[in-house]
C-alpha positions as CSV (number, residue, x, y, z in Angstrom):
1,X,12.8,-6.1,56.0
2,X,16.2,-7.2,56.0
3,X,18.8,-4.4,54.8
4,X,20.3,-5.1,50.8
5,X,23.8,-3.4,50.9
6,X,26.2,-2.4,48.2
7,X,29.5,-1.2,49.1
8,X,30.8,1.2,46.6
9,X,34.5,1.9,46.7
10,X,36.4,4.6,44.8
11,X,40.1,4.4,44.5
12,X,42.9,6.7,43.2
13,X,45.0,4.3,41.0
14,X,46.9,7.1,39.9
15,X,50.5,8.4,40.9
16,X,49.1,11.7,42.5
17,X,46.7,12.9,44.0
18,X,43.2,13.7,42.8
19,X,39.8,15.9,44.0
20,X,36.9,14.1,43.0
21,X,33.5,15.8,42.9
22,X,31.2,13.5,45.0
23,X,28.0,15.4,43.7
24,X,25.7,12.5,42.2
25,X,27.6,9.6,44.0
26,X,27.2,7.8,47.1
27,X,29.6,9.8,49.1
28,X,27.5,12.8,48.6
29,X,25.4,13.5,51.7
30,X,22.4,14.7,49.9
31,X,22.1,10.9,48.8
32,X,21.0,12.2,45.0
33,X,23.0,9.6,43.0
34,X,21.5,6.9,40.8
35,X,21.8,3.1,40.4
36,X,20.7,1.1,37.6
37,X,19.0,-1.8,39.7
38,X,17.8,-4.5,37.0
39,X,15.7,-7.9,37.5
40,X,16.8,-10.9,35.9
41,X,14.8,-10.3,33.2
42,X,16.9,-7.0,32.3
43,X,14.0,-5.0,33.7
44,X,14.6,-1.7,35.5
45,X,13.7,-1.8,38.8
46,X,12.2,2.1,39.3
47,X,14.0,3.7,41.6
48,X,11.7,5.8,44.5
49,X,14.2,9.0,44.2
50,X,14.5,11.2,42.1
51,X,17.9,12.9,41.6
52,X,17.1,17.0,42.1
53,X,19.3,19.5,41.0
54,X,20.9,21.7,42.8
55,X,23.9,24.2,43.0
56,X,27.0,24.2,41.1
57,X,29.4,21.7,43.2
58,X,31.7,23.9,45.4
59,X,34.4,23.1,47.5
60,X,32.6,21.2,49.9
61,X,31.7,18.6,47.2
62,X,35.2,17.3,47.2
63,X,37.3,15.0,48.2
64,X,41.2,14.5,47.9
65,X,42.5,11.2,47.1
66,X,45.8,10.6,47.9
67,X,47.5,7.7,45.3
68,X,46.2,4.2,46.5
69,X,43.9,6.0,48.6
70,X,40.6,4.3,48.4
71,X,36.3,5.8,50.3
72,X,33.7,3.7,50.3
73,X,30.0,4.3,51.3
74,X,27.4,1.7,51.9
75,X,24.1,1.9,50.3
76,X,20.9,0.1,51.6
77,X,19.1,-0.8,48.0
78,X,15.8,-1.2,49.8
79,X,15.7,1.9,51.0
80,X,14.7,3.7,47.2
81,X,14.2,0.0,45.6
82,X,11.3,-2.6,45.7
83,X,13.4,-5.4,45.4
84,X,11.4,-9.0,46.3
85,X,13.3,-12.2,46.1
86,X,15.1,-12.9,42.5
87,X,18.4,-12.3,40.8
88,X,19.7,-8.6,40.3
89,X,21.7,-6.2,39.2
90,X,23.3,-2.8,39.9
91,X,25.6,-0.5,38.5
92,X,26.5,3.4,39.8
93,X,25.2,5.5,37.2
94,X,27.7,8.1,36.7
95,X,27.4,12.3,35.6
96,X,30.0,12.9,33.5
97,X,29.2,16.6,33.2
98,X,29.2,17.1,37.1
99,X,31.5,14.2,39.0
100,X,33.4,13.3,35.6
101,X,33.0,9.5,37.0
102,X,32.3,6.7,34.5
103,X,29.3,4.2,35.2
104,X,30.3,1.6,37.2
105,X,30.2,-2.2,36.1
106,X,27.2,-4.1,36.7
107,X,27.2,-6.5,40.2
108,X,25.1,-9.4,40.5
109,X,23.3,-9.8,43.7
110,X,20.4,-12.3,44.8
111,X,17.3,-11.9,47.7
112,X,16.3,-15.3,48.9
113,X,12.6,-15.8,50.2
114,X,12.5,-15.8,53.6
């Protein structure tokens, strides 16, 4: 199967710089963050991972941006999604409580039939 990848970008917009807790987002690399993937329908597609808990975040669970700076990861959506041809959506899901990140807006994507 051909690969299904989101790009997700984070970006300091601010004037200084900032530590963000990458626990429960893609930059993590225990891979434990969430998506909302959605059919056109407005379905949720289940999702084959399940986040696990773990530790309290420590210092290796952060990253500094500097102002402007901006991380991306790529995520292959296959890889924890069934996803057969149709119109979708996805949106990063985020944990307040832990990374203190907001959910992201939803993106449209489409998988053609072969």
């Amino acid at each position: 199967e051909v690969p299904v990848v989101g790009t997700f970008r984070l970006m300091n917009s601010g004037a200084e710089a900032k530590k963000v807790c990458t626990v429960f987002t893609p930059f993590e690399k225990r891979e434990r963050f969430i998506l909302d993937v959605r059919d056109r329908q407005g379905a949720a597609v289940p999702c084959s991972a399940a986040k696990q808990a773990g530790p309290m975040p420590g210092r290796q669970d952060y990253v500094e941006l500097l102002p402007g700076q901006v991380i991306e990861a790529d995520v292959d959506l296959r890889k924890d999604y069934a996803l057969v041809p149709g119109k979708y959506t996805a949106r990063f899901v985020g944990a307040p409580s832990v990374n203190h990140l907001p959910d992201s807006p939803a993106h449209a994507f489409e998988i053609h039939a072969k």
